[in-house]
Biotite code that builds the C-alpha atoms (Angstrom):
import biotite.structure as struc

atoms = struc.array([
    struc.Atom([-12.324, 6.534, 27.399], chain_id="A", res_id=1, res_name="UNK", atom_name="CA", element="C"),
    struc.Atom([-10.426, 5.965, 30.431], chain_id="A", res_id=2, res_name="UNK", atom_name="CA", element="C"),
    struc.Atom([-6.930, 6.678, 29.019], chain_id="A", res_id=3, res_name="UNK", atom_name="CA", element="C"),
    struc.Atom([-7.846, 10.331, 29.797], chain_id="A", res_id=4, res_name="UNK", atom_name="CA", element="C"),
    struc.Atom([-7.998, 9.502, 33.416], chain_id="A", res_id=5, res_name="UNK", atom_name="CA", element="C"),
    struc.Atom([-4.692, 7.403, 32.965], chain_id="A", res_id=6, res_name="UNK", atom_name="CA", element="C"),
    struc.Atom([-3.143, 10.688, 31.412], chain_id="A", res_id=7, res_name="UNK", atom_name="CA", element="C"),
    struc.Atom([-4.387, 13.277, 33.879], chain_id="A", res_id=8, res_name="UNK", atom_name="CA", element="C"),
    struc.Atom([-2.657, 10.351, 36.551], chain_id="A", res_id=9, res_name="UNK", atom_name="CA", element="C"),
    struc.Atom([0.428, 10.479, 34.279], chain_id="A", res_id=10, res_name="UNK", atom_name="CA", element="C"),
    struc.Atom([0.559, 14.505, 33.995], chain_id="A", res_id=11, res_name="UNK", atom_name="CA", element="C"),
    struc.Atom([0.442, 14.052, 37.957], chain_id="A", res_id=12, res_name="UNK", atom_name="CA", element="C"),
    struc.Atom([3.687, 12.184, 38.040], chain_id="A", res_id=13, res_name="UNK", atom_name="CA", element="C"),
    struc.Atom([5.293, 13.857, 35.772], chain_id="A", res_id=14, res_name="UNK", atom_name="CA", element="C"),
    struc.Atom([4.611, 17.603, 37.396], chain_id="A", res_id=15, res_name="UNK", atom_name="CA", element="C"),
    struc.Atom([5.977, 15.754, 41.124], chain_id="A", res_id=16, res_name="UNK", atom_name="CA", element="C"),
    struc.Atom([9.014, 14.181, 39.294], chain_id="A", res_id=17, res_name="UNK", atom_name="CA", element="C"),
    struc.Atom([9.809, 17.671, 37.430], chain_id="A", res_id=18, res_name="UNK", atom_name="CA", element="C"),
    struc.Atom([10.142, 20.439, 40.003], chain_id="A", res_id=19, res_name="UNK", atom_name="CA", element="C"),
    struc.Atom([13.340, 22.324, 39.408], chain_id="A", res_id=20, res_name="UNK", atom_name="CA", element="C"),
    struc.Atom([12.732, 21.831, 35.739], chain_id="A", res_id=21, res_name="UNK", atom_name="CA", element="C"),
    struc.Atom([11.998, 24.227, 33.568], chain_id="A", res_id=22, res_name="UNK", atom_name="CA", element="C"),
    struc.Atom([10.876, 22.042, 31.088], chain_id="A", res_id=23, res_name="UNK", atom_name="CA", element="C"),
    struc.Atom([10.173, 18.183, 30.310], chain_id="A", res_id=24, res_name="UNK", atom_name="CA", element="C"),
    struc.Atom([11.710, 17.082, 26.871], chain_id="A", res_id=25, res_name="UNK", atom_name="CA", element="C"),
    struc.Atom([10.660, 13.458, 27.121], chain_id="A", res_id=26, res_name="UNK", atom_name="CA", element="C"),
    struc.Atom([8.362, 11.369, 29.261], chain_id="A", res_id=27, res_name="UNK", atom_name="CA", element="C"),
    struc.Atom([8.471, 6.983, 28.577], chain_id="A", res_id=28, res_name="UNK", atom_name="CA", element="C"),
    struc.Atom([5.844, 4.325, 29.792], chain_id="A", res_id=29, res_name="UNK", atom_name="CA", element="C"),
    struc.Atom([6.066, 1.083, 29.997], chain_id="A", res_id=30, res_name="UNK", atom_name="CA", element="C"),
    struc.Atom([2.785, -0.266, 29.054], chain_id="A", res_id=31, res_name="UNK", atom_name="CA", element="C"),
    struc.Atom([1.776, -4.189, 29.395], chain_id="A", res_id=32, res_name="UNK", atom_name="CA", element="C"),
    struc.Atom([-0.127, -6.071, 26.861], chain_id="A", res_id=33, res_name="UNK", atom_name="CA", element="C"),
    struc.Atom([-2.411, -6.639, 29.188], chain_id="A", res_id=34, res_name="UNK", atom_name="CA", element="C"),
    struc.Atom([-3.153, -3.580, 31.099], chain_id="A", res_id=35, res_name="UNK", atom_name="CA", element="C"),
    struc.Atom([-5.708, -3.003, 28.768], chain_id="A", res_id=36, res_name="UNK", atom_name="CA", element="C"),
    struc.Atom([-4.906, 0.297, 27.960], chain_id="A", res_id=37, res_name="UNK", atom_name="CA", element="C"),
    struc.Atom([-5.457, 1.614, 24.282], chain_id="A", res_id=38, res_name="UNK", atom_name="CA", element="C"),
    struc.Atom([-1.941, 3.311, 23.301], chain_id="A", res_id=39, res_name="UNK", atom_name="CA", element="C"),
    struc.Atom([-2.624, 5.242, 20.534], chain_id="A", res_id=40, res_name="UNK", atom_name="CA", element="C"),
    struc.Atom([-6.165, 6.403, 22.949], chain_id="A", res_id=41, res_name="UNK", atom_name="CA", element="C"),
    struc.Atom([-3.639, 7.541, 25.471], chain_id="A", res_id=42, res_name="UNK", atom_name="CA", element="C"),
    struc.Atom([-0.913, 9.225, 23.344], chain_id="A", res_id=43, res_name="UNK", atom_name="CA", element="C"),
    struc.Atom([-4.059, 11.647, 22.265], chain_id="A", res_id=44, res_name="UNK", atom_name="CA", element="C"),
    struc.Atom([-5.161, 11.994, 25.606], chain_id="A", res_id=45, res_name="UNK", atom_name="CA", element="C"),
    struc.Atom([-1.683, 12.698, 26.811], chain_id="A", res_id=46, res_name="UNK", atom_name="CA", element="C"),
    struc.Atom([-0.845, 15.288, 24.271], chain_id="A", res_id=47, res_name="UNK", atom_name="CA", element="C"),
    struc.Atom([-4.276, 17.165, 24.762], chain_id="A", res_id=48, res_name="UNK", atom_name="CA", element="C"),
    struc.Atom([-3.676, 17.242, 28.913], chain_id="A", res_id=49, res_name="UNK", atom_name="CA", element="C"),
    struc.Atom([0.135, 18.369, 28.285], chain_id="A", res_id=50, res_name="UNK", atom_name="CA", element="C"),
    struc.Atom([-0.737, 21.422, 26.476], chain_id="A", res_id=51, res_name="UNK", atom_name="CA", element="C"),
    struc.Atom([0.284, 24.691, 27.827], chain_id="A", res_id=52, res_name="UNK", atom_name="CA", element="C"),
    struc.Atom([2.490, 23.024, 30.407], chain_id="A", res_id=53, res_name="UNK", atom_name="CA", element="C"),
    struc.Atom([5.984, 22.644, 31.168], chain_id="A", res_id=54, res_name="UNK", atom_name="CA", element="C"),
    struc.Atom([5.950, 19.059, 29.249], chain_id="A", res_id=55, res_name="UNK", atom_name="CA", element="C"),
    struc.Atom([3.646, 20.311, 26.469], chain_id="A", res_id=56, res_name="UNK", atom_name="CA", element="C"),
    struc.Atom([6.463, 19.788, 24.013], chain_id="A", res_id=57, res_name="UNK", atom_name="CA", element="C"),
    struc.Atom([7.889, 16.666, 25.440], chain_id="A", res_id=58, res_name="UNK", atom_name="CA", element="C"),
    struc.Atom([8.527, 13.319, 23.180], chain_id="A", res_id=59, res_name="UNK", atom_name="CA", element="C"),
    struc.Atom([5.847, 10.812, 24.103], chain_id="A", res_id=60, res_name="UNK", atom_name="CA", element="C"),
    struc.Atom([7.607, 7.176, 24.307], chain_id="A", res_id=61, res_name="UNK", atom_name="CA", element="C"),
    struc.Atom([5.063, 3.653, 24.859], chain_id="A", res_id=62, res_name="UNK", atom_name="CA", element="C"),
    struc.Atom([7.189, 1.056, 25.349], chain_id="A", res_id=63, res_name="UNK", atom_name="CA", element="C"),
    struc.Atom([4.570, -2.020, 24.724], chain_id="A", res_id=64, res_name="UNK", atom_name="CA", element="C"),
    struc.Atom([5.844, -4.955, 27.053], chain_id="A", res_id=65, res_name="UNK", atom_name="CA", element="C"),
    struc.Atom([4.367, -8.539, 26.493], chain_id="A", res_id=66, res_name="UNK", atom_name="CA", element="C"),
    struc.Atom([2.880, -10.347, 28.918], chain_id="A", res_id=67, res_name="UNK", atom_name="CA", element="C"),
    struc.Atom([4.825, -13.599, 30.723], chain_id="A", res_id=68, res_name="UNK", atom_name="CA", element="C"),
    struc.Atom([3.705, -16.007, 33.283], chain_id="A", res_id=69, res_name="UNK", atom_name="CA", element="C"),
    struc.Atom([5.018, -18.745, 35.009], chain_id="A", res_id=70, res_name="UNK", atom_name="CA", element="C"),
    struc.Atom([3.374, -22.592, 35.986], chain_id="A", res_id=71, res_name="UNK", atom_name="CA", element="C"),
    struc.Atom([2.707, -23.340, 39.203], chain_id="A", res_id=72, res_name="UNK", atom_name="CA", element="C"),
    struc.Atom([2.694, -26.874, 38.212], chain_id="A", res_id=73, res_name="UNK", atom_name="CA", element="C"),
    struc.Atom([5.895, -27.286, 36.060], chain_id="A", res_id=74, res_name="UNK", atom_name="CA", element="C"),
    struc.Atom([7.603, -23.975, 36.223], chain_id="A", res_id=75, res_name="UNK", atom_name="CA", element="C"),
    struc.Atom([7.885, -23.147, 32.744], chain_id="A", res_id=76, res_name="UNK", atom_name="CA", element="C"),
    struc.Atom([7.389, -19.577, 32.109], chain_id="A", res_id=77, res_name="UNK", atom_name="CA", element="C"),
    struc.Atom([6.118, -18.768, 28.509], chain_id="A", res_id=78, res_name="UNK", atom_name="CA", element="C"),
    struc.Atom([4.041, -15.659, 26.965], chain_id="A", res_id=79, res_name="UNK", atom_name="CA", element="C"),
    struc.Atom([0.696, -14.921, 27.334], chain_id="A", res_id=80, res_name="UNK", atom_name="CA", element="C"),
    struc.Atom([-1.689, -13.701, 24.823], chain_id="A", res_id=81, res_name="UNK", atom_name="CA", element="C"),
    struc.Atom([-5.041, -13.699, 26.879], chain_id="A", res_id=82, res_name="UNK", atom_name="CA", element="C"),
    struc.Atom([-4.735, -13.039, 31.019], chain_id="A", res_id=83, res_name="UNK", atom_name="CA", element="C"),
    struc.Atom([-6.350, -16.393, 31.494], chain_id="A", res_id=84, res_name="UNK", atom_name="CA", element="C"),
    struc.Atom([-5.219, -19.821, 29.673], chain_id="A", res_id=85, res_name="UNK", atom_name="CA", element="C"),
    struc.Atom([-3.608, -22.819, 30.266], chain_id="A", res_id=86, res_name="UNK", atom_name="CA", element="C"),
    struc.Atom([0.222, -23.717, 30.216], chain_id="A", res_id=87, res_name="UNK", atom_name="CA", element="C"),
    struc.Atom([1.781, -24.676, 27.404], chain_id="A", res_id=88, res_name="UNK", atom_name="CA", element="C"),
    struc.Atom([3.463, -28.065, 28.594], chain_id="A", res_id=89, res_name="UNK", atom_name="CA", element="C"),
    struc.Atom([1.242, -29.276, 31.074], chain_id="A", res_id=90, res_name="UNK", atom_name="CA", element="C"),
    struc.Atom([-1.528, -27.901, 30.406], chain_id="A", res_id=91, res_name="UNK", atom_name="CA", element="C"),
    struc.Atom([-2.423, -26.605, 33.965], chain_id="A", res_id=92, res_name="UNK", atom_name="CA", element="C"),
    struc.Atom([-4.697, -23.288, 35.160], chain_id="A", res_id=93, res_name="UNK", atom_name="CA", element="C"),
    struc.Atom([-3.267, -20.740, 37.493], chain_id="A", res_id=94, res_name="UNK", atom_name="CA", element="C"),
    struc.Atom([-0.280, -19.522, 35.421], chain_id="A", res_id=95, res_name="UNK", atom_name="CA", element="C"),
    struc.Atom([1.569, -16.710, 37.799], chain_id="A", res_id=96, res_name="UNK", atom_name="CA", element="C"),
    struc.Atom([1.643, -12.936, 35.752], chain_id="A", res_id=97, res_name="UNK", atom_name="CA", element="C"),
    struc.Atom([5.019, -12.101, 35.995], chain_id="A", res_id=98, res_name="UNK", atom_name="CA", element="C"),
    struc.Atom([4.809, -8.906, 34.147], chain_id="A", res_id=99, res_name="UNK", atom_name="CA", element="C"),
    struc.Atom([2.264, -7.480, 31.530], chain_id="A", res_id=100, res_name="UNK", atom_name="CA", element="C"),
    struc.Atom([-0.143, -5.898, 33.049], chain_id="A", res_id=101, res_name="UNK", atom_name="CA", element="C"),
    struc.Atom([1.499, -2.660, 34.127], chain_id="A", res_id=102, res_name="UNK", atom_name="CA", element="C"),
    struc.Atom([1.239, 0.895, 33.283], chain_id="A", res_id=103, res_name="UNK", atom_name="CA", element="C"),
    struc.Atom([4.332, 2.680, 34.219], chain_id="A", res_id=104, res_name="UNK", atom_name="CA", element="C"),
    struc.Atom([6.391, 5.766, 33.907], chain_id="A", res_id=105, res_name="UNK", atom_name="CA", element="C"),
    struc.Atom([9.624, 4.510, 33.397], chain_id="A", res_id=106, res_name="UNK", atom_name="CA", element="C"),
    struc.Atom([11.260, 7.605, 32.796], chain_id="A", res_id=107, res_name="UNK", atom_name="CA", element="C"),
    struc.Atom([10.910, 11.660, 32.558], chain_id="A", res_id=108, res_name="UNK", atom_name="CA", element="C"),
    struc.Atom([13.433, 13.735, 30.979], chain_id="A", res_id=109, res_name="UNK", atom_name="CA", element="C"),
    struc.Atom([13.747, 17.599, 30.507], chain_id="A", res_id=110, res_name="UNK", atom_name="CA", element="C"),
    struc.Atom([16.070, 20.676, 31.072], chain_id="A", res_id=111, res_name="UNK", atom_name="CA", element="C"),
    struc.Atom([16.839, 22.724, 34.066], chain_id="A", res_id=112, res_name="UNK", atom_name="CA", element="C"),
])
């Protein structure tokens, strides 16, 4: 399960991001459809590796974004459902991820 690892990475960011606080009331991610990260995996991962800290109580928020690519070929950018597959009016490989396949914390809250 490697949405442990992704929470122990996430703990990290939040502990940098919250010095000076005495507590974190609220951490959100941004997680792509294709980041291939389980969410409900990593929402039990992330409350088991927040306990006893200063974000132990803090309201876990996934944002799930969709994926969306662009043609090469014709320009048109559409949504994508599988990382790999052909454009939807022409018909052409090598569709450019625009977003999707990211894993981000987008934004920690908490009191002073």
């Amino acid at each position: 399960m490697h949405e442990l690892s992704l929470a122990e990475e996430i703990l990290a960011i939040v502990e940098h991001h919250a010095v000076g606080l005495s507590a974190v009331t609220s951490i959100r991610l941004r997680v792509g459809s294709l980041a291939g990260v389980d969410t409900a995996a990593l929402r039990f991962a992330l409350e088991t590796v927040l306990r006893g800290g200063k974000a132990e109580a803090a309201e876990i928020e996934i944002e799930e974004t969709p994926a969306r690519a662009v043609c090469r070929d014709c320009g048109l950018e559409q949504r994508l459902e599988e990382r790999i597959c052909a454009c939807a009016a022409c018909g052409a490989l090598g569709l450019a991820l625009i977003c999707g396949d990211e894993l981000q914390v987008s934004a920690i809250a908490g009191v002073d």
